[in-house]
N, C-alpha and C positions, 0 to 999 in steps of 0.2 A: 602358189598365190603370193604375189608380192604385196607387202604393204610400206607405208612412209610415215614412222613416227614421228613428230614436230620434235625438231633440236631442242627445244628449249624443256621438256618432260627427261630428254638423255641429259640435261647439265643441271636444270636446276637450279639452285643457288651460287654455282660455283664462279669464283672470281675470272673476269673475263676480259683482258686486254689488248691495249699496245697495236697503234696504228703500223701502218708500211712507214717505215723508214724508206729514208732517200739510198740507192743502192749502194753507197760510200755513209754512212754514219758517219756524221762530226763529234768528235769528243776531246773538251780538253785535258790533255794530261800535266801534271803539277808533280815536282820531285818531292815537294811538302806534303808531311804524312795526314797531313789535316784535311790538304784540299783533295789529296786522294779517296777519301769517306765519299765523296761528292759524284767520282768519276762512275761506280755505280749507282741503279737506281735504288733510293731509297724509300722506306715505310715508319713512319714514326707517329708521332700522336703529340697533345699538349697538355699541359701540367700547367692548370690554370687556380691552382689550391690557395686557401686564406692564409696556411700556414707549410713548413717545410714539412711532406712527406715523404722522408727514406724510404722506408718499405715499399712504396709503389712503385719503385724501381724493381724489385724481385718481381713483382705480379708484371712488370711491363717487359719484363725477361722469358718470364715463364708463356707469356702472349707475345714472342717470337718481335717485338715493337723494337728497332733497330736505333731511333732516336728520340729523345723527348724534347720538345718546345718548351722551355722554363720562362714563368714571368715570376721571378721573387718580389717583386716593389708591390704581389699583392698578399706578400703573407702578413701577417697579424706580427703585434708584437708581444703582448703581452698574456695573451690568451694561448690555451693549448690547442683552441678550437674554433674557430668564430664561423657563426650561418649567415652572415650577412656579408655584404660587399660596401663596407665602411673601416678607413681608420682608426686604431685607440687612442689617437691621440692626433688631433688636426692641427695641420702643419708639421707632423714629422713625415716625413716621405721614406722607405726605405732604401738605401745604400744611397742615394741623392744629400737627405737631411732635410732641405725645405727646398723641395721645387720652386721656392718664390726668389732664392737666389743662392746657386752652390756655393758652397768652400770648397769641401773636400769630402772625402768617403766615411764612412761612416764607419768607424776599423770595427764595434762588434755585427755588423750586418756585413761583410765581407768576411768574415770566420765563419758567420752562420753560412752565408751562402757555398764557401769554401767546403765547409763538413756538408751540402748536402750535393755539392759535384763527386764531394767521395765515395759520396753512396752507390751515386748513378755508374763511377768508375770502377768502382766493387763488381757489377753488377754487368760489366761490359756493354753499357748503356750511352752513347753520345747524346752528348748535353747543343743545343743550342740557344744563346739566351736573348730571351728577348724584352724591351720594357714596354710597359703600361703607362709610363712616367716619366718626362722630362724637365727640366728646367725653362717654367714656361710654358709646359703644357701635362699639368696633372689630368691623372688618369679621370674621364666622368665620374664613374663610381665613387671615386674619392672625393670629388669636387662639388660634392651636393647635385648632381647629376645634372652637373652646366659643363659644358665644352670649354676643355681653356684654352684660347688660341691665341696664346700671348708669343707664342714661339714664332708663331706666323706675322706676328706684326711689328715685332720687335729683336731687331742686332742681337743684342745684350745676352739675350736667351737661347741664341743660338750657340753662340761664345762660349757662353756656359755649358751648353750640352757636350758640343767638343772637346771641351775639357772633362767633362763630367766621363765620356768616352775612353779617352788617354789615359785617364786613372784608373779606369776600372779594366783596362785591357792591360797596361800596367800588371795590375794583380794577378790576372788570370792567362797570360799568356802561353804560360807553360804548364796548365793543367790540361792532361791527357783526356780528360774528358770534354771539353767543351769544343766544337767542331764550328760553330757561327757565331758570331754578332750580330744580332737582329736589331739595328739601331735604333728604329720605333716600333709599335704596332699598332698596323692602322693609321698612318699621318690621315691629317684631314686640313689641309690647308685651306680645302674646297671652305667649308665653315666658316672662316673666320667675317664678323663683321663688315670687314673692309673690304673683300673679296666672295663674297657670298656666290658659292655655284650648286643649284638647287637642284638640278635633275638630268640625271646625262640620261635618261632616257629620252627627252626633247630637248637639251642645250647640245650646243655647237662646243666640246672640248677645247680644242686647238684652240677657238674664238677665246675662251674662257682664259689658257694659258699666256696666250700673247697678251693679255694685259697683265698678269703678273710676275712675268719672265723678269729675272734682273731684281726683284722686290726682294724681301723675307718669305713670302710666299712663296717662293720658286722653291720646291721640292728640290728639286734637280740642283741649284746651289748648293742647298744644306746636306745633301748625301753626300756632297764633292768635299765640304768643308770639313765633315765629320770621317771620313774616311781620312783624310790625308792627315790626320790628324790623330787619329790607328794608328795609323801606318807608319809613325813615326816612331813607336814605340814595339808595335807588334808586327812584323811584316808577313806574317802566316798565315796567322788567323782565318779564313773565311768570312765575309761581313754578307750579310743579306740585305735588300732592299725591299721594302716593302712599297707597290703602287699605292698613290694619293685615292683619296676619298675612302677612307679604311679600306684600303689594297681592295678595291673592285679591280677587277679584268677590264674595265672600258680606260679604266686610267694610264694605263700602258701607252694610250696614243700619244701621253704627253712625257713620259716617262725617257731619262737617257742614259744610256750605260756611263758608269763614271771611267776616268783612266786608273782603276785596277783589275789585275788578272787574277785575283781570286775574290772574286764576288758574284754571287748570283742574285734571282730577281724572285721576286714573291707576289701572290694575291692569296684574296681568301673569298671562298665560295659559299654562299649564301644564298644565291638566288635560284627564284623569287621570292624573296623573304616576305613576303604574305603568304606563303605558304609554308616556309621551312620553321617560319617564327610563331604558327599557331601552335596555343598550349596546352597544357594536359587537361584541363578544367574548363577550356575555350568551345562553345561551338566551332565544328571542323567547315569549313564552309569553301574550302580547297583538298584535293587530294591529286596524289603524282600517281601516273600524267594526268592530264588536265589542263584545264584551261583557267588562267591566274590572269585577273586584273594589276597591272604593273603601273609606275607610275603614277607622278599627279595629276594624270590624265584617265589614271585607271583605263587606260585601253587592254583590251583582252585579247591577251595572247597566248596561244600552246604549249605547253613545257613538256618536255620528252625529251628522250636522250638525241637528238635532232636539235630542241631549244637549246640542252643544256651546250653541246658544241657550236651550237651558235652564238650565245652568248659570249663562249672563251676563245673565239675567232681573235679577239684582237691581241692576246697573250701570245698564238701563235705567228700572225702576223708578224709582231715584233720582233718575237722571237727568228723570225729569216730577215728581215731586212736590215736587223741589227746583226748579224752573223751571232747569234747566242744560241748553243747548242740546248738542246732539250735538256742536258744533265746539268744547266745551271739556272734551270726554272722548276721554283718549288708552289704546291698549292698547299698553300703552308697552316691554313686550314676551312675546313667543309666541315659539313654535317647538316644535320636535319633533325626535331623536334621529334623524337622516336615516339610520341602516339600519333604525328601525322600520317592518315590515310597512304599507304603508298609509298612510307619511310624506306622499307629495303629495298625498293627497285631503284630508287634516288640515290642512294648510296651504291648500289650496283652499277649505275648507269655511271658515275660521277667517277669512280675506283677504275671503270673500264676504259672511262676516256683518259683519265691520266695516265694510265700503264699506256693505253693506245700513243699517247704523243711524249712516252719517256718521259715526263716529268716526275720530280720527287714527290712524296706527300705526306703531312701529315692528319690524319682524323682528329675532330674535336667533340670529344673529350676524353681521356681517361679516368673512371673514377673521381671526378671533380668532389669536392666536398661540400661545395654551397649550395650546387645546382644538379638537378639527376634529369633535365631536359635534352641533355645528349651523353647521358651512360647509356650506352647501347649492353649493356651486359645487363641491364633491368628490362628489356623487352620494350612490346610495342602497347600494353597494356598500362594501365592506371599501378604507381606500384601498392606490393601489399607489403605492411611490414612485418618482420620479427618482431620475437619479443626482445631482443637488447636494443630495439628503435635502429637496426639499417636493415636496408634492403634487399630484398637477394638476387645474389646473380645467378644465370643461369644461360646456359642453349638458347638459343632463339635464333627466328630468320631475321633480322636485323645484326645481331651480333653478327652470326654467321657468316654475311656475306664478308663484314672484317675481317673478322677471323681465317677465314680461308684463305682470301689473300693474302695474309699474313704468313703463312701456314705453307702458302706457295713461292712466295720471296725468299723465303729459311729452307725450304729444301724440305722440309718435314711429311714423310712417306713418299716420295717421289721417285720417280726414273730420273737418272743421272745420264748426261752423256760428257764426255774427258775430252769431246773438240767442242764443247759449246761455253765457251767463258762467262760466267756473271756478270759480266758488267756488260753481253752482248747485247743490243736491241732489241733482238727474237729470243732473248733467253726465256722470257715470260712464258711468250706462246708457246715453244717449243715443249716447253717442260710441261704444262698445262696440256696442250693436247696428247705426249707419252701418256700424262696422267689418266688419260679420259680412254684408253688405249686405240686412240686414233692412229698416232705416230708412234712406228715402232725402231726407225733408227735400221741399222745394217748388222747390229750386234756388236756383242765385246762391250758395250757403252760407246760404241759411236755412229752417230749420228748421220755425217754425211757434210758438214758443213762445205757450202761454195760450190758445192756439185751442181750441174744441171737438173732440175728434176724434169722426169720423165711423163712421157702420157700416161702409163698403167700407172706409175705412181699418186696422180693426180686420181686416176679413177679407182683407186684401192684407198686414199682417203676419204674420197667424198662418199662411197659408199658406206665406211665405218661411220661417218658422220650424219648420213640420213637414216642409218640404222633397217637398210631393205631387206626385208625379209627374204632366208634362202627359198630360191625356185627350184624345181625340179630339171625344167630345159628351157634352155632359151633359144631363141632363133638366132642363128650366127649369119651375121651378112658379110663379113671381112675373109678376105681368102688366108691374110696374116694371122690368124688368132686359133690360139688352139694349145692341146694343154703343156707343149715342147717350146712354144713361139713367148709365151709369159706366165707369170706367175698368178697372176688376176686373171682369167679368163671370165667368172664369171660374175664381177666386178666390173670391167669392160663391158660388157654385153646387158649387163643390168641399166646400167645407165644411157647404153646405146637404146634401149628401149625406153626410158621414160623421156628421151629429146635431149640430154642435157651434153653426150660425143656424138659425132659422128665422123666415119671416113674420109677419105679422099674421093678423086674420080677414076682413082683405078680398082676401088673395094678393100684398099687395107685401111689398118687403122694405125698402123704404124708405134708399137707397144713403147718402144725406147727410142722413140723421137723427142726431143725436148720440145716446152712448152713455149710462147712468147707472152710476153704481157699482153698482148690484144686476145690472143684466147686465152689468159686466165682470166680475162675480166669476161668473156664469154661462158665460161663454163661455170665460174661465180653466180653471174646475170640467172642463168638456166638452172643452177641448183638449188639458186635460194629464191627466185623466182624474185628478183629485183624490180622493182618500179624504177624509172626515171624519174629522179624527182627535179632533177634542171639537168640541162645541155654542160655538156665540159667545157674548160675553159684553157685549155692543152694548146699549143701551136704549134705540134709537130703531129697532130692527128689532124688526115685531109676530112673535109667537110663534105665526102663522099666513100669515106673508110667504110666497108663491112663491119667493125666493131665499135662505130662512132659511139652506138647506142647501149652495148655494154661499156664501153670506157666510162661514159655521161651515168650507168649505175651505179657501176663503182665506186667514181667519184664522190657522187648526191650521197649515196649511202655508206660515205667514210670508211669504205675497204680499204682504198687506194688512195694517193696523195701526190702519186707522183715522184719523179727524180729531181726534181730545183729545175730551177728557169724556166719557170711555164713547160718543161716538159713529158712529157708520161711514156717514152721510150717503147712505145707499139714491138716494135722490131725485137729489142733485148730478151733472150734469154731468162727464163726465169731462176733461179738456185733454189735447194732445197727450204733455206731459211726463210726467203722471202715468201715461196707459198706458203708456208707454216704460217706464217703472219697474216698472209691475204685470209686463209680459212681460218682463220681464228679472230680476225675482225668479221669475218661471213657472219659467223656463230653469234659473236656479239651482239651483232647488229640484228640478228634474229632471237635472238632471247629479249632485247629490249624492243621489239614491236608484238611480241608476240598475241 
């Protein structure tokens, strides 16, 4: 008696990635030991503290966290401790002096910050830094929780930032620990007075930029000024950019690479922030998935891991029209209000789309000190405290789903295979599915990479992966199949029965025949029992193909993506690595509708 137990009871919480790559992966390589950090996919997290915390680099060591996002201009000065998000003293900024108009650095807040890259360097910890505060544009929190968009309307401030830049890269140039320059966080040109842009859920972007192109306002200026002006002093370094309107994903459309070759591009993931922003003490009046009123129009729309990739459409977008490979796009940070309804499937769904399209990430927060709304190591519950007044960490499915990927980026209890590189595209899924003992590789630790893979190979994963119960006999309809002809006979035949192979028109099934992309997107289609959710949009697939209609699943349902130039290569061959990846977004994508 066969049965079919739903994928998502076999995985469970487990981290779940990493779209199909284009069959040639772009990636740029840098003889610079700094931009090399970049060339693999990274996992890091932010350090958003009032004051310098060393020790959280050991605990961010010990949680497998590969880089940390530092904002120092929000630590405290004179306090050991501070729970608020306020200044000790207004108008001093820190390493700036008075964001209302630079000199120079501020020599004891570049020692402090100095002793706390040492820590992170102790600790084998990369540092990228980022500000909260310019010259010009202090951070809200510090500014009595008014926007200062002085940077946006005014030369002078900008001048000064670039200089403010040159100096502090100056200092740090040669500390092994610092791998970016994160120039702002979160620009918001969009704010300012003069240029007011209220809602890119109903404005017109592009409309918005063409009248500030050329101004202070022009993002896209001020990254150009401010870099070259790095670069003058430090030519290594990596600098990050962060997209307008506090790095939303829609701001990209106006967004343009600057002319340097070690830079990448950043946003940060929030939405729908009427749901990710409800708080501990708030009526929940959203939970993920669901349906979120968005905008000043509160129109109501679906959030699911479907919204969420839709949403970050215009990231990727960019990212191919600008030729910028995935490994210089970071989402530099997400998260979600850990008692909202629905917190770890957000975060699962979020974690899985980034590894799906190779971008870097980091989670927000670790161990903050002001704020416990995104310690995911406090659970999805109300916290309870100690008696020394903190709170305690623990296990939980919200942690967990971090954790694991964490846990699966580091190598930590895995299957290893010696032809599959780190820093390859499929390295994720590959090692993820050994884990899951779907893929078993050829032995010795290897894998197989570049090989064609096979039909019994195809039907000896997908059967580990529906988890079918053994039968006693099956009906054999193949004259080829038998227990001398393959290794899976009764894997083969399992599947030939539930629809999902079939033969030719002579009765074999042809064991070690390779696969093509049109019937892996067929055999996808029938195992996970795909919906069409739109028509493809491919121009090398005829609008009479036998597989239009698995192609058109694949696609709607983010298995497949395709080879570049509009096309999805029917014909091609498939390799061991790129199936690994097809059935490992299969998975995904059925764990997140389940």
């Amino acid at each position: 008696m066969k049965k079919i137990i739903p994928i998502v009871a076999l995985i469970g919480m487990m981290s779940l990635g990493i779209q199909e790559m284009n069959v040639k992966a772009e990636t740029y390589k840098s003889a610079g030991s700094k931009m090399d950090f970049w060339n693999s996919k990274r996992t890091g997290t932010n350090f958003m503290n009032s004051t310098s915390l060393p020790e959280n680099y050991k605990s961010a060591k010990e949680a497998h966290i590969e880089y940390v996002r530092l904002a120092p201009d929000k630590w405290a000065k004179d306090k050991d401790f501070l729970f608020e998000d306020k200044p000790d003293t207004s108008g001093k900024d820190f390493l700036i002096g008075n964001a209302d108009n630079y000199q120079r650095l501020v020599e004891e807040d570049v020692a402090e910050l100095k002793a706390d890259l040492d820590a992170a360097q102790s600790q084998g910890i990369k540092v990228v830094l980022t500000m909260l505060s310019l010259p010009g544009d202090r951070w809200r929190q510090f500014n009595n929780n008014q926007n200062d968009d002085r940077i946006w309307e005014e030369e002078k401030y900008q001048e000064q930032a670039s200089q403010f830049w040159k100096d502090l890269a100056f200092e740090l140039k040669d500390h092994p620990a610092v791998v970016g320059y994160n120039i702002i966080n979160e620009p918001h040109p969009e704010t300012s007075k003069k240029n007011r842009y209220n809602d890119f859920w109903t404005e017109d972007y592009e409309k918005w930029y063409s009248k500030v192109k050329g101004t202070p306002a022009d993002l896209n200026e001020f990254y150009q000024k401010v870099v070259t002006s790095i670069r003058e002093v430090d030519k290594e370094t990596p600098i990050i950019l962060d997209s307008g309107l506090y790095a939303t994903p829609w701001a990209f459309k106006y967004l343009k690479p600057v002319k340097d070759n070690k830079t990448l591009y950043a946003f940060h993931m929030y939405e729908p922030y009427q749901l990710t922003s409800q708080r501990e003490n708030q009526n929940k009046e959203y939970q993920y998935p669901g349906i979120v009123k968005v905008g000043d129009l509160e129109t109501p729309m679906m959030w699911d891991k479907d919204g969420l990739n839709t949403f970050l459409q215009p990231v990727q977008n960019w990212s191919q029209e600008n030729h910028v490979p995935s490994n210089r796009i970071i989402a530099e940070e997400f998260g979600i209000n850990r008692t909202v309804p629905g917190a770890p499937q957000y975060m699962q769904d979020l974690i899985s789309i980034f590894n799906q399209k190779g971008w870097h990430k980091s989670f927000y927060a670790f161990r903050e000190d002001t704020w416990t709304g995104m310690n995911y190591e406090l659970g999805t519950e109300k916290i309870k405290w100690d008696e020394e007044g903190q709170p305690k960490r623990q296990d939980n499915p919200l942690w967990d789903v971090i954790k694991n990927d964490l846990q699966i980026d580091a190598g930590v209890n895995r299957t290893t295979f010696k032809d599959v590189p780190q820093e390859h595209w499929a390295f994720h899924a590959i090692h993820d599915l050994a884990n899951k003992g779907i893929i078993a590789g050829y032995g010795n630790g290897i894998f197989g990479m570049c090989d064609n893979v096979t039909r019994e190979q195809v039907a000896a994963l997908i059967y580990r992966t529906l988890y079918i119960e053994k039968q006693d006999k099956y009906e054999n309809p193949y004259r080829d199949i038998d227990g001398n002809s393959t290794m899976f006979p009764e894997e083969i035949l399992a599947l030939t029965k539930l629809g999902i192979f079939q033969g030719d028109d002579q009765g074999n099934f042809r064991p070690k025949a390779t696969l093509t992309r049109a019937e892996m997107a067929q055999v996808i289609k029938k195992a996970f029992r795909l919906d069409v959710k739109a028509p493809h949009n491919f121009n090398d697939v005829p609008a009479n193909s036998w597989a239009k209609d698995a192609i058109s699943a694949v696609q709607s349902n983010h298995i497949a993506v395709g080879v570049g130039e509009g096309k999805f290569a029917p014909d091609m061959n498939v390799t061991r690595e790129q199936y690994a990846q097809f059935l490992y977004n299969a998975i995904s994508n059925a764990q997140s509708h389940q």
